[in-house]
C-alpha positions as CSV (number, residue, x, y, z in Angstrom):
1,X,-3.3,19.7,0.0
2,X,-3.8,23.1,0.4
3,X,-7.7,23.0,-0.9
4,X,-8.0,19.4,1.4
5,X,-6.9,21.8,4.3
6,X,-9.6,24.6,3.7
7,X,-12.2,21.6,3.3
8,X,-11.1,19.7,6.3
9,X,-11.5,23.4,8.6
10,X,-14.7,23.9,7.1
11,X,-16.0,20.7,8.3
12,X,-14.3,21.0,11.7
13,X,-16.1,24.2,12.6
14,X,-19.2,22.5,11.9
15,X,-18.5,18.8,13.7
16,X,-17.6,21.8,16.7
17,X,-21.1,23.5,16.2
18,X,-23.3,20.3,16.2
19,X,-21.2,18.4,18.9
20,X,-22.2,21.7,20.7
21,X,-26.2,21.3,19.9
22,X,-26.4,18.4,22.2
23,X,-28.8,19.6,24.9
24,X,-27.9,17.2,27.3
25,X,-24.7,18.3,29.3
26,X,-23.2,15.1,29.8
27,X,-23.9,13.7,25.9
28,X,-22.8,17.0,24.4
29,X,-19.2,16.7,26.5
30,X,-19.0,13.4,25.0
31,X,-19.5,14.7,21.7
32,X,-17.4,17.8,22.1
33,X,-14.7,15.7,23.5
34,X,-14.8,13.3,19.9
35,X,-14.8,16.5,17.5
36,X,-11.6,17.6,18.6
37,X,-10.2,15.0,17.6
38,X,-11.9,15.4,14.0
39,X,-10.2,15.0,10.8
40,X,-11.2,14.6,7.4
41,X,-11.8,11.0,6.4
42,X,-10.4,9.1,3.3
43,X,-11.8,6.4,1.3
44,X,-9.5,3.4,0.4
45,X,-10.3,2.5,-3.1
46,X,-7.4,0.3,-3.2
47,X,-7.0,-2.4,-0.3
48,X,-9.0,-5.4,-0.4
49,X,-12.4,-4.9,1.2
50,X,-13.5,-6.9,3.7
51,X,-15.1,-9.9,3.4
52,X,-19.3,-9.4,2.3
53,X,-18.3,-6.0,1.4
54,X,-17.1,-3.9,-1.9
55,X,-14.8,-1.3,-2.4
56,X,-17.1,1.0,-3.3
57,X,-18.7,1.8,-0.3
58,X,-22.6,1.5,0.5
59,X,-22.9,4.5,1.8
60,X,-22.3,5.8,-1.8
61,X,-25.3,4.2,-3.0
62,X,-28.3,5.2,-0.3
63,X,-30.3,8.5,-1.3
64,X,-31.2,8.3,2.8
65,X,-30.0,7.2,6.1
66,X,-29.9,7.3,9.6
67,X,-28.3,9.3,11.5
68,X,-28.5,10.0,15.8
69,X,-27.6,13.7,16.3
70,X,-28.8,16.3,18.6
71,X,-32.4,16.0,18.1
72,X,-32.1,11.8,18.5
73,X,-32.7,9.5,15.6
74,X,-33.0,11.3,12.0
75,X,-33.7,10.1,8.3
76,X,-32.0,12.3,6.0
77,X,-30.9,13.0,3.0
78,X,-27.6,10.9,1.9
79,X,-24.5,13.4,1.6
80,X,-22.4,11.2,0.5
81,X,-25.0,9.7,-2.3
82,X,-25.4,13.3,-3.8
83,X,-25.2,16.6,-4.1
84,X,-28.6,18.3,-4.1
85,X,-28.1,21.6,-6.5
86,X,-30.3,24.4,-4.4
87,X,-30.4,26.6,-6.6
88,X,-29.8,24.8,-9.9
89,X,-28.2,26.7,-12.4
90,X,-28.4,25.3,-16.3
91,X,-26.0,27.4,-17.6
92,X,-22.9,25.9,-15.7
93,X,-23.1,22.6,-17.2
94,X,-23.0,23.4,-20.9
95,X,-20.7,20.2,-21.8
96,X,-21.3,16.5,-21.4
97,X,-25.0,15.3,-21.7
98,X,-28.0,17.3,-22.7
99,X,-29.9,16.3,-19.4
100,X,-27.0,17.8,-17.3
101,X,-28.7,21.3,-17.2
102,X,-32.0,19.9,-15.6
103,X,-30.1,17.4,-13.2
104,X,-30.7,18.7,-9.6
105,X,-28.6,16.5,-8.2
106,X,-25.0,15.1,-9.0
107,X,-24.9,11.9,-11.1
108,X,-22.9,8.9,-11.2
109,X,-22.7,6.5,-14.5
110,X,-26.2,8.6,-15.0
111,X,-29.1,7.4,-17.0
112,X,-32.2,9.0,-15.4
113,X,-30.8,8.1,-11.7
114,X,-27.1,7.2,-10.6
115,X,-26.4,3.4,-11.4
116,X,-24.6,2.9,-8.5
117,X,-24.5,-0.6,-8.8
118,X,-22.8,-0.8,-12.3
119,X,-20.3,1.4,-10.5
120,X,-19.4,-0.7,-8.1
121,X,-19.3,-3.9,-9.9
122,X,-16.7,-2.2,-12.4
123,X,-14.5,-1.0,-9.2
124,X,-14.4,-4.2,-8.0
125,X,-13.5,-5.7,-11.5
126,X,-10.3,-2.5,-11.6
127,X,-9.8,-3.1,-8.2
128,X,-6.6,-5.1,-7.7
129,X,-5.4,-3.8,-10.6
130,X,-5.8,0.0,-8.7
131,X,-3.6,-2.2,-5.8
132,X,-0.8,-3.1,-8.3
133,X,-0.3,0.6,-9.5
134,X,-0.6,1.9,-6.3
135,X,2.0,-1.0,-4.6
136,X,4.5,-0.1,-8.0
137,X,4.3,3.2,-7.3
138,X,5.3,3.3,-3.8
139,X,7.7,0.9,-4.0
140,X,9.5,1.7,-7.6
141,X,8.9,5.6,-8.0
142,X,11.6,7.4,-6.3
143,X,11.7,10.7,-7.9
144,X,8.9,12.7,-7.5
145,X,8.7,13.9,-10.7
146,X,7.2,11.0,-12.1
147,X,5.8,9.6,-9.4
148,X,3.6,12.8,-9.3
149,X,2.7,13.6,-12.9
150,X,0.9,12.0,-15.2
151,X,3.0,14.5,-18.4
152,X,4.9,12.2,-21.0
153,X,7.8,14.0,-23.1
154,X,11.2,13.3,-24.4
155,X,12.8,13.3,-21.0
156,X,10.6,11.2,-19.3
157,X,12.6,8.2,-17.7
158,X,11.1,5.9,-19.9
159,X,10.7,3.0,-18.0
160,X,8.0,4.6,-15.4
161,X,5.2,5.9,-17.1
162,X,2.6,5.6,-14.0
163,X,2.0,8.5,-11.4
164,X,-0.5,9.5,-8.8
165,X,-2.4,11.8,-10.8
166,X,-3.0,8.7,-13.9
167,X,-4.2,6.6,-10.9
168,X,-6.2,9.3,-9.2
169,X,-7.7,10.3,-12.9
170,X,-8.7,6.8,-13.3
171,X,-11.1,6.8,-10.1
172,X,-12.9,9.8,-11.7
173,X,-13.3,8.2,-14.8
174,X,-14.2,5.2,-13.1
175,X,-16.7,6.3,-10.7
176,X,-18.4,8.8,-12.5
177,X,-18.7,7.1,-15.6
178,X,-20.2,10.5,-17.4
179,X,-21.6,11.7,-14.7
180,X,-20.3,15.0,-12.6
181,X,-17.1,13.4,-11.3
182,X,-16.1,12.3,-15.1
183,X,-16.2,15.9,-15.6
184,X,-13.1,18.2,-14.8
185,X,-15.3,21.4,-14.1
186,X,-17.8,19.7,-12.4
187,X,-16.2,17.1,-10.3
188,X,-15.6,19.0,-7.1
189,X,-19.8,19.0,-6.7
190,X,-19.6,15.1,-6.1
191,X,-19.3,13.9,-2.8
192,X,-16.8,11.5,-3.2
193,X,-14.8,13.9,-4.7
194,X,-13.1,15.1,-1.3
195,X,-13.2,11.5,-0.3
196,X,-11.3,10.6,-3.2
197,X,-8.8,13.5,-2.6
198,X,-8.0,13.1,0.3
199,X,-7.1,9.4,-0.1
200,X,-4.7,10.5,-2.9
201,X,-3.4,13.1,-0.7
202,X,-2.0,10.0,1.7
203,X,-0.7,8.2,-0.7
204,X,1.7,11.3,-1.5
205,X,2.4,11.4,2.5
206,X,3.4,8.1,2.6
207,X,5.3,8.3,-0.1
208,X,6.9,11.3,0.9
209,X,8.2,9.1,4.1
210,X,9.9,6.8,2.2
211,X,11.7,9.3,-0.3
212,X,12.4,12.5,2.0
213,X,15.0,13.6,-0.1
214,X,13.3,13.9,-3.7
215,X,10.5,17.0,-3.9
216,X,9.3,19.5,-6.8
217,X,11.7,20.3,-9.0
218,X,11.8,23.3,-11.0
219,X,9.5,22.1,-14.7
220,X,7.2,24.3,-16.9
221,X,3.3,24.4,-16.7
222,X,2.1,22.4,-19.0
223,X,-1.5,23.8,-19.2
224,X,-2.9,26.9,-18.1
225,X,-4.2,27.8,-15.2
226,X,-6.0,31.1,-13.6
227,X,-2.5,32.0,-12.4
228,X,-0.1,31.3,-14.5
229,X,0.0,30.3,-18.5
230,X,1.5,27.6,-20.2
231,X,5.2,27.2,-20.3
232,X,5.5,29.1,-17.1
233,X,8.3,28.7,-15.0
234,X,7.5,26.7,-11.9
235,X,9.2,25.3,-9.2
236,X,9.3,24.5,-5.2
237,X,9.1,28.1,-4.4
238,X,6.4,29.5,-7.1
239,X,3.3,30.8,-5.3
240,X,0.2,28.2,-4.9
241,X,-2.5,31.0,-5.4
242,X,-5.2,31.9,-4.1
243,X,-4.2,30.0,-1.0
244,X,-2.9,32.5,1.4
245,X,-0.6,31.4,4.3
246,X,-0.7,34.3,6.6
247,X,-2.9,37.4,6.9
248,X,0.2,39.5,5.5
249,X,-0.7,37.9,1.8
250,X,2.2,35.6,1.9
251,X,1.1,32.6,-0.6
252,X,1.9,29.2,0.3
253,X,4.3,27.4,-1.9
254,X,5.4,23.9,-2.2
255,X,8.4,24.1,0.2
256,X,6.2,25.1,2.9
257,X,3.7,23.0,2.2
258,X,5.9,19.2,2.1
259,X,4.8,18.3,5.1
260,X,1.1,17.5,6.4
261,X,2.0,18.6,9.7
262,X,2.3,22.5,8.5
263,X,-1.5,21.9,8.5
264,X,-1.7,20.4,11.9
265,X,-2.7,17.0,10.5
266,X,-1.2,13.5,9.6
267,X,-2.3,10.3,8.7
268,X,-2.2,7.2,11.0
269,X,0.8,5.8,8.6
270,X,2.8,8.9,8.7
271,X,2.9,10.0,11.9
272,X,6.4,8.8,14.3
273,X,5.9,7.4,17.1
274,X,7.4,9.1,20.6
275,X,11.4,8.6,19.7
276,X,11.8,7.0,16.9
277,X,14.1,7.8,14.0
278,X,13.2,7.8,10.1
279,X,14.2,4.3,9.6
280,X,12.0,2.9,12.0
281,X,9.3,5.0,10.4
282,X,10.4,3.6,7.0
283,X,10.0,0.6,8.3
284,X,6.7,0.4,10.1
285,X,5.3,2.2,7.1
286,X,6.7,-0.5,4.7
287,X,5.0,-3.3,6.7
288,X,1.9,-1.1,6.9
289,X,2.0,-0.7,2.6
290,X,2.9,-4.4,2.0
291,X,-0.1,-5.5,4.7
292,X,-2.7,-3.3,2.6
293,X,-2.0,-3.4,-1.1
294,X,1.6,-5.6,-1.7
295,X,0.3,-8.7,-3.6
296,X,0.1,-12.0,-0.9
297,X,3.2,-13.4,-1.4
298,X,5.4,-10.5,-1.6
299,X,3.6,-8.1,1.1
300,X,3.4,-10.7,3.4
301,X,6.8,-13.0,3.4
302,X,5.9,-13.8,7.1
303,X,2.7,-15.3,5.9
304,X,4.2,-17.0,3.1
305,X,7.3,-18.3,5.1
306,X,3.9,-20.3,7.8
307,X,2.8,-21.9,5.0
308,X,5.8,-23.1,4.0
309,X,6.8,-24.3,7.6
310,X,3.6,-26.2,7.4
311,X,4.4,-27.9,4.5
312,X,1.3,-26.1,2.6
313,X,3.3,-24.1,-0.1
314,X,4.7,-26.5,-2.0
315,X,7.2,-24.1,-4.0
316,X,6.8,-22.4,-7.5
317,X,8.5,-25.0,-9.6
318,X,5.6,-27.6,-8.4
319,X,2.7,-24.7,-8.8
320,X,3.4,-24.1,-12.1
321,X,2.5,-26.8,-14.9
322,X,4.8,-26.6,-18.0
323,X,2.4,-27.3,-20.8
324,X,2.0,-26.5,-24.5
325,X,0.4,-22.8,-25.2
326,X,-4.1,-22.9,-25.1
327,X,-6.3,-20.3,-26.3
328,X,-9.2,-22.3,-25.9
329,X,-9.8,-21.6,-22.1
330,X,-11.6,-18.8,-20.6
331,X,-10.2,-17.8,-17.5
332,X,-11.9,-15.0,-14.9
333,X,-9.0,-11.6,-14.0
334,X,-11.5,-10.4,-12.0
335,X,-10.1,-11.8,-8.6
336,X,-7.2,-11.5,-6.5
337,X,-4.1,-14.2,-7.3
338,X,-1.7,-14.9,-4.7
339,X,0.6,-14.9,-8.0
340,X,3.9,-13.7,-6.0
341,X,4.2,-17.1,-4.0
342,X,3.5,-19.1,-7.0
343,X,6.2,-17.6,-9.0
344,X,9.6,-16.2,-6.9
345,X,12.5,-18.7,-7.2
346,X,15.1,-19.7,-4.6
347,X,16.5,-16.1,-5.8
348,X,13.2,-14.3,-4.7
349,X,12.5,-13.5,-8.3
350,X,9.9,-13.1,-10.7
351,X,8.8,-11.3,-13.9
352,X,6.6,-8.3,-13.9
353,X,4.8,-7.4,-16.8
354,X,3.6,-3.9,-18.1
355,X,1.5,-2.3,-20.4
356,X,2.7,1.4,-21.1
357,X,0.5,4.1,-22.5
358,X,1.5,7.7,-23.2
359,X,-1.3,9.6,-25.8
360,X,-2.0,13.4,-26.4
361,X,-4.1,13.8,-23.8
362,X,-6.4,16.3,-26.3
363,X,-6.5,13.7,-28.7
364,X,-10.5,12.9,-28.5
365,X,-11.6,16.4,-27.3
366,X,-12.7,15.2,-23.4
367,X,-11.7,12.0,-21.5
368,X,-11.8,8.7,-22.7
369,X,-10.4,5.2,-21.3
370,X,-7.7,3.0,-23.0
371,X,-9.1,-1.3,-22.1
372,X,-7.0,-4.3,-22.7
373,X,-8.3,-7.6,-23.1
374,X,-6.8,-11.3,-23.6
375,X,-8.4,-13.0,-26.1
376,X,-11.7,-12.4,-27.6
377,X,-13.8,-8.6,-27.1
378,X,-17.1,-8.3,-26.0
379,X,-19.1,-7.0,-28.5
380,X,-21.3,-4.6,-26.6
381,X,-19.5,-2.2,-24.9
382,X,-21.5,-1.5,-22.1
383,X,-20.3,-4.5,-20.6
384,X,-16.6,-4.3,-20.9
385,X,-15.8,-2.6,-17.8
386,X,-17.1,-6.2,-15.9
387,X,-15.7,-8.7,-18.7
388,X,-13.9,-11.3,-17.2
389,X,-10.9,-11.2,-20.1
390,X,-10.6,-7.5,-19.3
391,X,-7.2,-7.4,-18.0
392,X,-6.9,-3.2,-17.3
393,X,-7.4,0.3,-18.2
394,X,-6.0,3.5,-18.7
395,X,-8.2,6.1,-18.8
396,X,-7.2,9.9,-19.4
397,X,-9.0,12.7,-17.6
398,X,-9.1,15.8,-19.9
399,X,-11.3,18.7,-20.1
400,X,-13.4,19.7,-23.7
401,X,-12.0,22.2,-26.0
402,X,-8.4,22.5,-24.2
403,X,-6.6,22.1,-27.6
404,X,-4.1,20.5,-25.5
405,X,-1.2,18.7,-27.5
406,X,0.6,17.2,-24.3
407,X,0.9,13.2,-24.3
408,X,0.1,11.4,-20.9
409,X,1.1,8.7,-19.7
410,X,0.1,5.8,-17.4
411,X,0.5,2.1,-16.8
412,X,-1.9,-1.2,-16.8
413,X,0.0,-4.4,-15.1
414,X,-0.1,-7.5,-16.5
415,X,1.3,-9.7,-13.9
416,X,-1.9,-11.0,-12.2
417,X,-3.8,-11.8,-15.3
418,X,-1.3,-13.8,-17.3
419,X,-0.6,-15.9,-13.8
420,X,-4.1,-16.8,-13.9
421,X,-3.5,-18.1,-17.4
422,X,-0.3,-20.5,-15.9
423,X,-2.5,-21.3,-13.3
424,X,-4.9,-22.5,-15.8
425,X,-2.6,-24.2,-17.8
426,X,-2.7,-21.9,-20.7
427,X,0.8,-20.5,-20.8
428,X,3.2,-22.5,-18.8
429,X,5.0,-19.8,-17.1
430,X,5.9,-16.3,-17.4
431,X,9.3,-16.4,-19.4
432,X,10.2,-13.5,-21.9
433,X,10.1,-16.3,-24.8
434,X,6.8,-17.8,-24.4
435,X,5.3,-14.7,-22.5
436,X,5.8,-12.1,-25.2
437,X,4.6,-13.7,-28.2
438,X,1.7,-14.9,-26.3
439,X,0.9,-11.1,-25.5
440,X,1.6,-10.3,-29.3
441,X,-1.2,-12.5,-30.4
442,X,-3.6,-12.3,-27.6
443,X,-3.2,-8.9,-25.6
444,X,-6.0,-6.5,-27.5
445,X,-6.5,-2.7,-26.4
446,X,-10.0,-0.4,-27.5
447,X,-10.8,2.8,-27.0
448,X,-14.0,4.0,-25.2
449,X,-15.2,7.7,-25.8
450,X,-16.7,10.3,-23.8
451,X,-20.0,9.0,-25.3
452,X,-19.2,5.8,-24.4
453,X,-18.8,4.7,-27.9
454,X,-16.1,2.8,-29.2
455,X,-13.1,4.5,-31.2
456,X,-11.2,2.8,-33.7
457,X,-7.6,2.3,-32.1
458,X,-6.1,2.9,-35.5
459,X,-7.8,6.4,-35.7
460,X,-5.1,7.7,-32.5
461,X,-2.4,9.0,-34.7
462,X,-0.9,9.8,-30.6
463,X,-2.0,6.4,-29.0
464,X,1.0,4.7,-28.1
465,X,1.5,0.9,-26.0
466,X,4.2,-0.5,-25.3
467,X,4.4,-3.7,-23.7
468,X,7.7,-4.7,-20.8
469,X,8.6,-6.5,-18.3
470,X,11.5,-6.0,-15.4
471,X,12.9,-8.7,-13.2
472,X,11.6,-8.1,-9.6
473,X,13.2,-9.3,-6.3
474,X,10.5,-9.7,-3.8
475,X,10.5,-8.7,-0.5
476,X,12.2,-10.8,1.8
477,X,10.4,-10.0,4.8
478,X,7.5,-7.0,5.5
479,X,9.9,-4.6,6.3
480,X,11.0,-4.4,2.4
481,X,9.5,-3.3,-0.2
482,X,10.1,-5.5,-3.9
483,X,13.4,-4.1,-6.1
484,X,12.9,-3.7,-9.5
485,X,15.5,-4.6,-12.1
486,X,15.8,-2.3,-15.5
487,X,12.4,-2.5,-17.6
488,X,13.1,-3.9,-20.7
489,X,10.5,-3.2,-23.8
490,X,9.6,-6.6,-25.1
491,X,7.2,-5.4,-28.0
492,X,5.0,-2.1,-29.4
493,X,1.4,-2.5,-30.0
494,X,0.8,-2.4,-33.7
495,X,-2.8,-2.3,-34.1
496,X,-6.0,-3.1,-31.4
């Protein structure tokens, strides 16, 4: 937040300076009048784009564009494609690929240019699975100290192994598929790297609205730092250096900094209106968070409740076709299910399903991504990140030659693929006693490298799935969120 805040007055100064470049006196009041209200944007990797468009934004993907500013209609130089390294020095990027010390500019999934367009086809591929996390998260994560961290140990609550930090690591694995952003010390040069941030900064805002009462707790450090070492002492009052709160050297700390608004910011979903209490803020926000990234049915029980009233939802007993067990389809998990409405009872419930990972996170020596697949692998591996039967990933985020021995954690859901496979008539439903050994003898996980090479599963001494499911009560109407029931460990992954 605190970094987000320096950025965000950086680039306010200088929306100020060019709104103030305008040379004619009526366009630059226009302009001057806009910046004001300037504040750093966000980009939504996780609601559904709209239709034409990807998640991944084009604007990512143009070395040039067009711009109007004070001087009229410009081409320029993309910022938001790359960062141009003026001047480049070889010696900061000793790790990841040999070509990194004559690359001038940032690189994403780089060969000799960014391939831009393998990254966005992958996004697209993770994208509602990014949703699912994100909706779980907000809605089952009540205690921030899970919900923020991605650290696994003995007294993790051991039926939440997802956190904002494993989802935000996944984006930088994702998106800079070894290029800077896949790298820890070099990430901050991409451009979407502030985007990115600043997107996982609102998530914690809004979820900070629904759970005022749960903050930092007092924990160790669990790697070091420039400030402090490992196993230091840290809670809601430990100093967030170098970032200085007032010109007396008082440091910020995380009590002073809980809420947005001690930056003079807030996001469209946080902010109360003129009167209103906390629950009506709970509640708009909730109908806001089920609109964008619930799953059709469940965010939007108004919807679902038309098409029943016009007789075009015929209930889930009639949508899903009991049938003996096929492995002899090939069904697509690439797109969006409205599995929800197919699936909730008279009671409102349904079955979730969960893969759970926790792994050293030093275990291969640099970041590397955990990808589980129903049925049969793709051989090349190069193209699992778009395979239709690739259900999820996990990746982990870690930096070279940290020697840490820390497990991770984080979570790939299960739900949306295997309703594809009722709706396709290979499983007949999502029951524990058909579900589970289905997943036994079909669910599959490999390991990618830093190099993008395969590793052998059974090589991870760490590498640990598990595979549950927890009995969900859906939202009744948008202003709830889903309740999940206790999450029950159905079986541990043997072998890949």
């Amino acid at each position: 937040m605190k970094t987000l805040t320096l950025w965000q007055q950086v680039l306010y100064r200088l929306v100020q300076l060019i709104a103030s470049w305008f040379p004619d006196p009526t366009e630059r009041s226009f302009y001057q009048d806009a910046a004001i209200d300037f504040r750093i944007p966000y980009w939504d990797w996780a609601t559904p784009p709209p239709p034409g468009e990807m998640v991944y934004l084009s604007e990512f993907a143009e070395p040039g564009i067009q711009v109007y500013g004070p001087r009229g209609w410009q081409f320029i130089a993309n910022p938001l494609h790359s960062y141009k390294f003026r001047p480049l020095d070889p010696e900061v990027f000793s790790e990841g690929d040999h070509k990194f010390p004559r690359w001038t500019e940032t690189m994403r999934a780089p060969f000799e240019t960014s391939d831009n367009q393998s990254i966005a086809h992958a996004i697209e591929h993770a994208r509602p699975a990014l949703q699912q996390r994100l909706y779980t998260l907000l809605s089952n994560y009540k205690d921030y100290g899970p919900f923020s961290n991605k650290y696994w140990g003995i007294a993790t609550n051991q039926s939440q192994y997802d956190s904002i930090e494993s989802l935000h690591d996944a984006m930088h694995v994702l998106v800079g598929n070894r290029g800077h952003l896949f790298y820890i010390q070099y990430s901050a040069f991409d451009p979407v790297f502030f985007l990115h941030h600043t997107m996982a900064d609102r998530i914690v805002a809004m979820w900070q609205v629904l759970y005022p009462m749960s903050w930092v707790s007092a924990q160790v450090a669990m790697e070091h730092s420039f400030t402090m070492p490992p196993g230091y002492a840290q809670d809601a009052f430990t100093e967030l250096k170098p970032f200085y709160a007032d010109v007396n050297g008082t440091f910020w700390n995380s009590a002073m900094a809980r809420d947005t608004s001690a930056f003079g910011y807030s996001y469209a979903e946080t902010s109360s209106s003129p009167g209103s209490n906390l629950a009506e803020n709970q509640a708009r926000l909730i109908a806001t968070i089920n609109r964008l990234y619930g799953p059709s049915g469940s965010s939007n029980p108004a919807r679902k409740r038309r098409r029943t009233e016009a007789g075009r939802d015929p209930g889930a007993r009639s949508q899903v076709r009991k049938g003996p067990i096929s492995s002899k389809k090939v069904v697509d998990f690439s797109h969006d299910v409205d599995f929800v409405s197919k699936l909730i009872t008279d009671a409102t419930v349904y079955t979730e399903w969960v893969a759970n990972v926790h792994v050293q996170n030093g275990a291969l020596n640099g970041s590397f991504t955990v990808h589980f697949f129903l049925g049969e692998v793709p051989e090349d591996t190069t193209t699992w990140l778009a395979a239709p039967n690739l259900v999820g990933s996990m990746p982990v985020f870690a930096m070279k030659n940290m020697g840490s021995g820390n497990h991770v954690s984080g979570t790939v859901p299960l739900t949306s693929a295997l309703m594809h496979l009722v709706l396709a008539e290979v499983i007949s439903g999502l029951d524990p006693k058909e579900t589970e050994p289905y997943l036994e003898e079909n669910l599959r996980a490999r390991v990618v490298g830093e190099s993008g090479a395969e590793i052998p599963v059974d090589t991870i001494d760490s590498l640990h799935i598990q595979v549950a499911s927890s009995q969900v009560r859906a939202a009744r109407n948008e202003w709830e969120l889903p309740t999940w029931g206790t999450v029950v460990e159905r079986f541990v992954m043997r072998h890949g």
